[in-house]
SEFIZA-3560 file (N, C-alpha, C; in Angstrom, 3 decimals):
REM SEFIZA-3560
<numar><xx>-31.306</xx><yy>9.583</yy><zz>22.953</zz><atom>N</atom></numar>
<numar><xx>-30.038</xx><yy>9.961</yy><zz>22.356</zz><atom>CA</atom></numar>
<numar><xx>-30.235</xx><yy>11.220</yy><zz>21.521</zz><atom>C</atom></numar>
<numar><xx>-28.809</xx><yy>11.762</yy><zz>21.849</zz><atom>N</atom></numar>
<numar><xx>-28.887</xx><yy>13.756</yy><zz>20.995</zz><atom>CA</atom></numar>
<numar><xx>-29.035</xx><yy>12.882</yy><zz>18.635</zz><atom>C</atom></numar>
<numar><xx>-29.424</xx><yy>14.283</yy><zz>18.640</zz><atom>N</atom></numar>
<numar><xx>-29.269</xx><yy>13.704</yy><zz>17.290</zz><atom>CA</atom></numar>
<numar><xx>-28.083</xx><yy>13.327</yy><zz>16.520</zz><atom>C</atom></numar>
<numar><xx>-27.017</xx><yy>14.298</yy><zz>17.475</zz><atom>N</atom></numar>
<numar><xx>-25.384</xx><yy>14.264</yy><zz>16.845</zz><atom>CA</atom></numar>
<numar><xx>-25.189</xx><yy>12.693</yy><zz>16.982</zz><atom>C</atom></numar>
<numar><xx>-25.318</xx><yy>11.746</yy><zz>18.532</zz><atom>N</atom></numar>
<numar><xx>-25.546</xx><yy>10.798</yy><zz>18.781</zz><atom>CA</atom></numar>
<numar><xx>-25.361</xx><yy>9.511</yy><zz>17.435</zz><atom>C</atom></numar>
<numar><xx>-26.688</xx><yy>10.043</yy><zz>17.016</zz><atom>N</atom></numar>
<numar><xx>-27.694</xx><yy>9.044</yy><zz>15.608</zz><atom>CA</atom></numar>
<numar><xx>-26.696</xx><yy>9.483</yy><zz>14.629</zz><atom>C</atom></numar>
<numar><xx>-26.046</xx><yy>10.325</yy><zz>14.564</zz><atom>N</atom></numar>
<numar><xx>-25.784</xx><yy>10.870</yy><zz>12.979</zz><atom>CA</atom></numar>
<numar><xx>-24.215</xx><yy>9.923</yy><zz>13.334</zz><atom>C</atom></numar>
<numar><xx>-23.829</xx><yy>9.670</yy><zz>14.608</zz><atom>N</atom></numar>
<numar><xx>-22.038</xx><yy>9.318</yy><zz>14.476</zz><atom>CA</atom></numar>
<numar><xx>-22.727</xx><yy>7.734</yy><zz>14.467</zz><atom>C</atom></numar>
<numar><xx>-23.929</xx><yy>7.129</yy><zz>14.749</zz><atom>N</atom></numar>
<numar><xx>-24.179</xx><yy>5.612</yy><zz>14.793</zz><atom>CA</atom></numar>
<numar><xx>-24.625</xx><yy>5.162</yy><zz>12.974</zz><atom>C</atom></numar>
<numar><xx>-25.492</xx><yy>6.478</yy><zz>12.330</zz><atom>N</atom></numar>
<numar><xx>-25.838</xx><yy>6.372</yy><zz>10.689</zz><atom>CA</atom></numar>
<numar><xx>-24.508</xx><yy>6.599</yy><zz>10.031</zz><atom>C</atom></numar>
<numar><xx>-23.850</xx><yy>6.846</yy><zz>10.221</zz><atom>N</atom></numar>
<numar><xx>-22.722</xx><yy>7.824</yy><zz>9.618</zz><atom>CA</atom></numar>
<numar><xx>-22.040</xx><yy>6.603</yy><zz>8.928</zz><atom>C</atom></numar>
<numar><xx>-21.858</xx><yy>5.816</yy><zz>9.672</zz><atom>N</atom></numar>
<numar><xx>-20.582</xx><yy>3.865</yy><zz>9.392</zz><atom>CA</atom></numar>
<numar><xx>-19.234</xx><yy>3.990</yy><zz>10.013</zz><atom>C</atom></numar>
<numar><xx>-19.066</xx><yy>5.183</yy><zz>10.708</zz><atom>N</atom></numar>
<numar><xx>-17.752</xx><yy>5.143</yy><zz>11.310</zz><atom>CA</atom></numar>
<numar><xx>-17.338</xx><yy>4.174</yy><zz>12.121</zz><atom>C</atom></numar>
<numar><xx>-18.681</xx><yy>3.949</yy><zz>13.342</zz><atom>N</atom></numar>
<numar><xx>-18.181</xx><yy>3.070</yy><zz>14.251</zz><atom>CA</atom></numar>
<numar><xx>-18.626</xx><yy>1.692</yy><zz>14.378</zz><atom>C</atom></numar>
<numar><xx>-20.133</xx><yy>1.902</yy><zz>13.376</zz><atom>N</atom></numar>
<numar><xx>-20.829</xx><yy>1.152</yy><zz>12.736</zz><atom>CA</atom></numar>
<numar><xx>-20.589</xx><yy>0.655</yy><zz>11.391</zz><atom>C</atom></numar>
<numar><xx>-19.697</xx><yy>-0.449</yy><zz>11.011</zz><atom>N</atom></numar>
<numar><xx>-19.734</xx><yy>0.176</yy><zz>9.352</zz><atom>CA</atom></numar>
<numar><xx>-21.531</xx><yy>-0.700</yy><zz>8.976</zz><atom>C</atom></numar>
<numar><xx>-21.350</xx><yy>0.038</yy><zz>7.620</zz><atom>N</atom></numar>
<numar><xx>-22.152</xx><yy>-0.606</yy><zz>6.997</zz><atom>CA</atom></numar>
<numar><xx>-22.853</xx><yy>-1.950</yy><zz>6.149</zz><atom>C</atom></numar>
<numar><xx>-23.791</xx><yy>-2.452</yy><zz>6.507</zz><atom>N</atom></numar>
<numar><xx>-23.800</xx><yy>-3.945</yy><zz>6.455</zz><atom>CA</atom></numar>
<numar><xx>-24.986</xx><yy>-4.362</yy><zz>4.949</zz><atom>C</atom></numar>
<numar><xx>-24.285</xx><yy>-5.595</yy><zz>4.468</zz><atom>N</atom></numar>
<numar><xx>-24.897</xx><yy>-6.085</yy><zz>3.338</zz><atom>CA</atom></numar>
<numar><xx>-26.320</xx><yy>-6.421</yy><zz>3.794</zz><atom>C</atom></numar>
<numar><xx>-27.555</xx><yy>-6.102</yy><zz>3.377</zz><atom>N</atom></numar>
<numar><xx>-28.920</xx><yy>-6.253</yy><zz>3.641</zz><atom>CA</atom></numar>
<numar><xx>-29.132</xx><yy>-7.672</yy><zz>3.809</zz><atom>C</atom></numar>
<numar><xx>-29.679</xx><yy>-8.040</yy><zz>5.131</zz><atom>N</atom></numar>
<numar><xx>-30.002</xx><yy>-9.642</yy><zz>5.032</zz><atom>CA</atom></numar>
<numar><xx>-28.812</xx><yy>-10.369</yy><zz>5.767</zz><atom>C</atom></numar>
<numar><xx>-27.691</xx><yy>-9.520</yy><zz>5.731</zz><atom>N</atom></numar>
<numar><xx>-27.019</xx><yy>-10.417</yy><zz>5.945</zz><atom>CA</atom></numar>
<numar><xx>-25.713</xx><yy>-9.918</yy><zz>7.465</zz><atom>C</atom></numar>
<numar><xx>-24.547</xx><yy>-10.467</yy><zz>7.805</zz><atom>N</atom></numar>
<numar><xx>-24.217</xx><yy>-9.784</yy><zz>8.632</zz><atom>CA</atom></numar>
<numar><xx>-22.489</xx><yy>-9.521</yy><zz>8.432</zz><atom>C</atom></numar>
<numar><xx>-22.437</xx><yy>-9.458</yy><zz>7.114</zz><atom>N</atom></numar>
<numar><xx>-21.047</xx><yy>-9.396</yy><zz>6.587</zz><atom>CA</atom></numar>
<numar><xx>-21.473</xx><yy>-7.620</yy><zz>6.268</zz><atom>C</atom></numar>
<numar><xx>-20.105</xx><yy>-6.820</yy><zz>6.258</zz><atom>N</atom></numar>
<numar><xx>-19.648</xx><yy>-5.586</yy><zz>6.020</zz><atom>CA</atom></numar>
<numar><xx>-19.880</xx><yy>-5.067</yy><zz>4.730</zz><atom>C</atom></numar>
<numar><xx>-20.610</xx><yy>-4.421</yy><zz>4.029</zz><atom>N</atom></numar>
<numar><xx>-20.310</xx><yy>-3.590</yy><zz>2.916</zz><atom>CA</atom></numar>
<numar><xx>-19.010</xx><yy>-3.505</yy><zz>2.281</zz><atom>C</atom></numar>
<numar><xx>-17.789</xx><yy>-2.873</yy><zz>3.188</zz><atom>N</atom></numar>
<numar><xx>-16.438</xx><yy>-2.833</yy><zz>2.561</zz><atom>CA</atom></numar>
<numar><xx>-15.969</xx><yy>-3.747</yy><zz>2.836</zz><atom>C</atom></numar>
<numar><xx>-15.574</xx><yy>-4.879</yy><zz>2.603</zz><atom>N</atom></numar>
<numar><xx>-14.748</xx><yy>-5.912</yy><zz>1.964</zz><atom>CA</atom></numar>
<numar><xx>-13.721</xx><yy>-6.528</yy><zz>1.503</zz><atom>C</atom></numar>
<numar><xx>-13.006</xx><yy>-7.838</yy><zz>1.777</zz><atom>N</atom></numar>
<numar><xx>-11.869</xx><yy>-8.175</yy><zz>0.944</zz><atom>CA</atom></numar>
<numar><xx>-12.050</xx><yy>-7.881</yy><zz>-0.762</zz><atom>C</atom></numar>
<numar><xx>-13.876</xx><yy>-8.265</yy><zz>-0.805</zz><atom>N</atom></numar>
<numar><xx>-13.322</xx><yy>-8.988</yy><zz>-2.502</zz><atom>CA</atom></numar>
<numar><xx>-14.049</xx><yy>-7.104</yy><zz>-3.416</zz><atom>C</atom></numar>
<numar><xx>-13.833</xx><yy>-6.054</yy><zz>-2.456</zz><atom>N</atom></numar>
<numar><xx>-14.178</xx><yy>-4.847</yy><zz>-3.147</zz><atom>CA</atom></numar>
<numar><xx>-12.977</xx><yy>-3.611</yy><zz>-2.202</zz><atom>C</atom></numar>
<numar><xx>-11.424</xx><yy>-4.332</yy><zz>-2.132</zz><atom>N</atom></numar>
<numar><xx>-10.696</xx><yy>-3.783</yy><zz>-1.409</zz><atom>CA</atom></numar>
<numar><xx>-11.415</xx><yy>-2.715</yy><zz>-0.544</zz><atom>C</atom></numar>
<numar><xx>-12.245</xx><yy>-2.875</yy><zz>0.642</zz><atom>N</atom></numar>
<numar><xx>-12.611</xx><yy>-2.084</yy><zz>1.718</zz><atom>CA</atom></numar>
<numar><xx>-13.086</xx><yy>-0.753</yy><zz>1.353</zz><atom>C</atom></numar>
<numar><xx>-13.567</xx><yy>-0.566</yy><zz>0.580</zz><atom>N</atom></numar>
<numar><xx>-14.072</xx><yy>0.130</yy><zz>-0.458</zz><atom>CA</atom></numar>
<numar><xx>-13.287</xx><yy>1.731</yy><zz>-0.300</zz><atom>C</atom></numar>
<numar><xx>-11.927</xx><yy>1.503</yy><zz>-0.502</zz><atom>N</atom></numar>
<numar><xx>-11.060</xx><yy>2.042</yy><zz>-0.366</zz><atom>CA</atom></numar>
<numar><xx>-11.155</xx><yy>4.017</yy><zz>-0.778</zz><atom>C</atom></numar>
<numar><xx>-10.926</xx><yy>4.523</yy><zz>-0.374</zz><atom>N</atom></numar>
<numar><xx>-11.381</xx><yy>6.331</yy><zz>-1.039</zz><atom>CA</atom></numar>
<numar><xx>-9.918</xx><yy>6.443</yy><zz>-1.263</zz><atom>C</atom></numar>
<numar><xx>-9.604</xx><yy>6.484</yy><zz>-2.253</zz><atom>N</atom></numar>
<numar><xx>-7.974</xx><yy>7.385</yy><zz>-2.345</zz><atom>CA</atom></numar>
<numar><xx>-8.181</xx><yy>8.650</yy><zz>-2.194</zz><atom>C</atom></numar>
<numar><xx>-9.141</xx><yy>9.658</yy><zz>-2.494</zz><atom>N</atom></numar>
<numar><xx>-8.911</xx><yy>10.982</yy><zz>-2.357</zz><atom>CA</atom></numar>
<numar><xx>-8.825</xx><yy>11.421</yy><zz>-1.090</zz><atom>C</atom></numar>
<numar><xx>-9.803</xx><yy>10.594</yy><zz>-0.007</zz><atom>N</atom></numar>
<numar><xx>-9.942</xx><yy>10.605</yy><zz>1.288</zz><atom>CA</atom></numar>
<numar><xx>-8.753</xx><yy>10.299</yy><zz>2.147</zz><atom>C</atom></numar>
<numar><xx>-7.879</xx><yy>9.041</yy><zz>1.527</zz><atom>N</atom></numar>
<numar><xx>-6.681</xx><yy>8.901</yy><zz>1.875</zz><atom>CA</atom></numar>
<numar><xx>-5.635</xx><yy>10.108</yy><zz>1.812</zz><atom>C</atom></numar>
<numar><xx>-5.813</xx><yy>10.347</yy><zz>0.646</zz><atom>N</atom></numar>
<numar><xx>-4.790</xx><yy>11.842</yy><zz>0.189</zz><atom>CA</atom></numar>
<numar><xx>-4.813</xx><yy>12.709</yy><zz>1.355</zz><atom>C</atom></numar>
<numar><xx>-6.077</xx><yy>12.920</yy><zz>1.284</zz><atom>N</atom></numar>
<numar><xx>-6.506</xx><yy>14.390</yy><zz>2.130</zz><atom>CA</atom></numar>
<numar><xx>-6.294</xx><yy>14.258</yy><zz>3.612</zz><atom>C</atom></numar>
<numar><xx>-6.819</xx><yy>13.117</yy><zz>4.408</zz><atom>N</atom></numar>
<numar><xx>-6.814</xx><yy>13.356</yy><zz>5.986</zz><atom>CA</atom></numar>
<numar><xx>-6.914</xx><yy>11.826</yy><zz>6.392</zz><atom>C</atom></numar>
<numar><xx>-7.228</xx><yy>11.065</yy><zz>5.697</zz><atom>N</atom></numar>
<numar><xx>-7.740</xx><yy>9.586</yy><zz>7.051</zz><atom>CA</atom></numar>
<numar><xx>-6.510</xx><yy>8.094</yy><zz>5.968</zz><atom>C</atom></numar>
<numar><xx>-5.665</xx><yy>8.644</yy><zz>7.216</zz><atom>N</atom></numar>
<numar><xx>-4.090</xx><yy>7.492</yy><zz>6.705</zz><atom>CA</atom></numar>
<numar><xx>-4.811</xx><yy>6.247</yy><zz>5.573</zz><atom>C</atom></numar>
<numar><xx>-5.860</xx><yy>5.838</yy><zz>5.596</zz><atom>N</atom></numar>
<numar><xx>-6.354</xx><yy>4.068</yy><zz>5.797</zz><atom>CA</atom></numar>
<numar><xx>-7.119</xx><yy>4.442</yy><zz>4.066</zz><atom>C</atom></numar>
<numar><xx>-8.027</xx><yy>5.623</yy><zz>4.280</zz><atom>N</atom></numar>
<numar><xx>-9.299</xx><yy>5.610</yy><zz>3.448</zz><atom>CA</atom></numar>
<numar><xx>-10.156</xx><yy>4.763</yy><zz>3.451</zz><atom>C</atom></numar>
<numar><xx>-10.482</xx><yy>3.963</yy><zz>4.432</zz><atom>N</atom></numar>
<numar><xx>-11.497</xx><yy>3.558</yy><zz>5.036</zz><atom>CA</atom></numar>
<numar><xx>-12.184</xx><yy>4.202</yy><zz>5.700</zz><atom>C</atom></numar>
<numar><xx>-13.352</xx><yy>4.181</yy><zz>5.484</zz><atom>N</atom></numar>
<numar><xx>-14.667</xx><yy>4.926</yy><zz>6.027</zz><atom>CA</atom></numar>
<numar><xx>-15.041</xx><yy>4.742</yy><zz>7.877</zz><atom>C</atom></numar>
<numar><xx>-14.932</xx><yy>3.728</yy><zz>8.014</zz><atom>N</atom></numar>
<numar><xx>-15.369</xx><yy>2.484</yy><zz>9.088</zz><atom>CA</atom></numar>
<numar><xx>-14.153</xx><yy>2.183</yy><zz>10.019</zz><atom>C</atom></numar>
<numar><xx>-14.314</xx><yy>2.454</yy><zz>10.986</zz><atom>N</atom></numar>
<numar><xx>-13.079</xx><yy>2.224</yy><zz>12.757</zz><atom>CA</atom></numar>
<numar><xx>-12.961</xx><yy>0.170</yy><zz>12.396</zz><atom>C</atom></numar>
<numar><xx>-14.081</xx><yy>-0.142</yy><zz>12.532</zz><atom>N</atom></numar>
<numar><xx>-13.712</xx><yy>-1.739</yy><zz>12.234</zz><atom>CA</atom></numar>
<numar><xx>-13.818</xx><yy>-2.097</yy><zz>11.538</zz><atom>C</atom></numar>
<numar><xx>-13.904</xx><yy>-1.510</yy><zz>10.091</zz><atom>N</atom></numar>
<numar><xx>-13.544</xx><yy>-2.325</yy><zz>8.593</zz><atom>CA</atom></numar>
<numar><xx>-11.956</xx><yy>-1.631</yy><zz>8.882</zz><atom>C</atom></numar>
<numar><xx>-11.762</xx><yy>-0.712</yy><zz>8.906</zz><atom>N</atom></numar>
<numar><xx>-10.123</xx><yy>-0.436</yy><zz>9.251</zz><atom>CA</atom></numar>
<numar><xx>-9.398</xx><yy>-2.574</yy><zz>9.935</zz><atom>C</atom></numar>
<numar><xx>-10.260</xx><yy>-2.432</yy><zz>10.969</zz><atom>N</atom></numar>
<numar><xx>-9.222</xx><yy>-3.264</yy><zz>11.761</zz><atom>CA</atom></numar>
<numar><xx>-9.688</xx><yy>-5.035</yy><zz>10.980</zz><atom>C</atom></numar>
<numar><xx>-10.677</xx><yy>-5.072</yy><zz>10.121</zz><atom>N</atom></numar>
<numar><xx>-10.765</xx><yy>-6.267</yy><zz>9.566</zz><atom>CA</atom></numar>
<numar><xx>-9.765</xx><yy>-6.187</yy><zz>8.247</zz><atom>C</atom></numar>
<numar><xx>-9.452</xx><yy>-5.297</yy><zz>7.649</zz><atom>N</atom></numar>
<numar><xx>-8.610</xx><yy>-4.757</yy><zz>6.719</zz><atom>CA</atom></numar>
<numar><xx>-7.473</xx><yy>-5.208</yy><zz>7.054</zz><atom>C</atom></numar>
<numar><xx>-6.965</xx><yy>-5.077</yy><zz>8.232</zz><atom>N</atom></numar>
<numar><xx>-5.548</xx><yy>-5.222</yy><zz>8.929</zz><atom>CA</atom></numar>
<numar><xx>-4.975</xx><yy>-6.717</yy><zz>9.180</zz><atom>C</atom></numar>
<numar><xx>-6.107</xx><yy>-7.632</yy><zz>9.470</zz><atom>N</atom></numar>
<numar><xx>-6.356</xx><yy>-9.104</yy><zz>10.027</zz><atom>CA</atom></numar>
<numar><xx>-6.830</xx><yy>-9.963</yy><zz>9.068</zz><atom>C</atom></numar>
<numar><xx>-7.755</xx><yy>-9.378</yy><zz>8.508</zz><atom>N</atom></numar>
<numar><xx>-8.272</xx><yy>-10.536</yy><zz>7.515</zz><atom>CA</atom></numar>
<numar><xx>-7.553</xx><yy>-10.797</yy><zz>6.203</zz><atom>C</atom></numar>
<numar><xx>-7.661</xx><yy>-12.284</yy><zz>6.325</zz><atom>N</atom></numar>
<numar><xx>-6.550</xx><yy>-12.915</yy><zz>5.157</zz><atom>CA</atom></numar>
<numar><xx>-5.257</xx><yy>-13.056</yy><zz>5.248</zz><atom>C</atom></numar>
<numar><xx>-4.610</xx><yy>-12.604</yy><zz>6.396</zz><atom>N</atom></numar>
<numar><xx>-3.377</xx><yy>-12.655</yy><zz>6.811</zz><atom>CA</atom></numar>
<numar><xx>-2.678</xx><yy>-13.981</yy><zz>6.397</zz><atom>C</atom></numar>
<numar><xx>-3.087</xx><yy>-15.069</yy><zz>6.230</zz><atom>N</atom></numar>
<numar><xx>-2.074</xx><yy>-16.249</yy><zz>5.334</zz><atom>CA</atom></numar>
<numar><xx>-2.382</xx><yy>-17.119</yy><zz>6.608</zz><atom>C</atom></numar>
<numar><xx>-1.678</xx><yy>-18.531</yy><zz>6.457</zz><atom>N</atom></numar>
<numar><xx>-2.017</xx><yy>-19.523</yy><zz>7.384</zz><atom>CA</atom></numar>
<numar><xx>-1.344</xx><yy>-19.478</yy><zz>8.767</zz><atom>C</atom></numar>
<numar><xx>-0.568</xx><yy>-19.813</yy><zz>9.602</zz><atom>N</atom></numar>
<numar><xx>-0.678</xx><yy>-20.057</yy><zz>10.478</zz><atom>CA</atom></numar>
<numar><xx>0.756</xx><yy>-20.725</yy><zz>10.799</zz><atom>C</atom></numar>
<numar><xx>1.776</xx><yy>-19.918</yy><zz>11.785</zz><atom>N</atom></numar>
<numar><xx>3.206</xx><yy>-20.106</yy><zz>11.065</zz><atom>CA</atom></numar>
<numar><xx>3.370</xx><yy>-20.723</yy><zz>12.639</zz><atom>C</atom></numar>
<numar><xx>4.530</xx><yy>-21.419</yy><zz>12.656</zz><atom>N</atom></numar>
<numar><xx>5.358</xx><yy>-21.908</yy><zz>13.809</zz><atom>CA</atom></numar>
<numar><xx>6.147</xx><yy>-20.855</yy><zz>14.627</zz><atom>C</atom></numar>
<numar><xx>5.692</xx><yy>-20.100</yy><zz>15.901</zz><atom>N</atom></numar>
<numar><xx>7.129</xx><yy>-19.273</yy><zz>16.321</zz><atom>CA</atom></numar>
<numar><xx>8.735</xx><yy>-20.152</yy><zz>16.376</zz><atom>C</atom></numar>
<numar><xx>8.234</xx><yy>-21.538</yy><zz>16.124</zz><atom>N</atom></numar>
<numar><xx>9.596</xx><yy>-22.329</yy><zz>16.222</zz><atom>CA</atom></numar>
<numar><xx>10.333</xx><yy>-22.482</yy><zz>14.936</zz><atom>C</atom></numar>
<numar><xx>9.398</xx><yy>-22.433</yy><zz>13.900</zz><atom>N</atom></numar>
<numar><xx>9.729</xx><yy>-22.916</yy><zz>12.444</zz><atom>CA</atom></numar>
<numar><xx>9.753</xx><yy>-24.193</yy><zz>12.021</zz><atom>C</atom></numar>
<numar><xx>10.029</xx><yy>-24.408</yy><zz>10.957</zz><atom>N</atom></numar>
<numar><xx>9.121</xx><yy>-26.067</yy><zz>10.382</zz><atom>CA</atom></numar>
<numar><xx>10.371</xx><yy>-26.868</yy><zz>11.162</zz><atom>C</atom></numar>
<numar><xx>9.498</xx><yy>-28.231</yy><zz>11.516</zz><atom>N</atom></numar>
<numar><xx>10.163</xx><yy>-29.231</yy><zz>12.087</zz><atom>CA</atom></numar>
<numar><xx>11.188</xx><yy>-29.982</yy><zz>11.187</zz><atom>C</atom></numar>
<numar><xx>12.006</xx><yy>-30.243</yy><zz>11.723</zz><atom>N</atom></numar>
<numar><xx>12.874</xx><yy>-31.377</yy><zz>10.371</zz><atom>CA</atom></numar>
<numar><xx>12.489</xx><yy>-32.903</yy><zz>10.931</zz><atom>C</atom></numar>
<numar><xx>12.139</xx><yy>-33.285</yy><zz>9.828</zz><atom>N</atom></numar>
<numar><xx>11.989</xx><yy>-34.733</yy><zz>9.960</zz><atom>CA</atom></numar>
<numar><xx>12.962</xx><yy>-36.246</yy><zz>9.776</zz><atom>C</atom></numar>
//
């Protein structure tokens, strides 16, 4: 692999970055996705660093688990 290659796999874009030891994400629910506002300002909608902390950002924690029918009456 070119070095540009290594630098877009080190970088955390497509890779994010992972807690040592373990196999949970660096950016996070309980450290809001380690959010950049200036980065937001400037060019990347999200300010997330990371293509799939973006999309765990989006999904995770979403609330329980709803009826497309709606609650039953009893």
């Amino acid at each position: 692999m070119s070095d540009d290659d290594w630098s877009v796999i080190r970088g955390g874009v497509l890779f994010p970055e992972m807690i040592p030891g373990t196999f949970s994400p660096k950016a996070n629910l309980e450290n809001n996705y380690l959010i950049d506002r200036g980065e937001q300002r400037q060019s990347a909608y999200t300010g997330i660093k990371s293509i799939p902390v973006q999309d765990y950002a989006a999904t995770q924690d979403v609330g329980g688990f709803q009826s497309p029918t709606g609650p039953k009456s009893v």
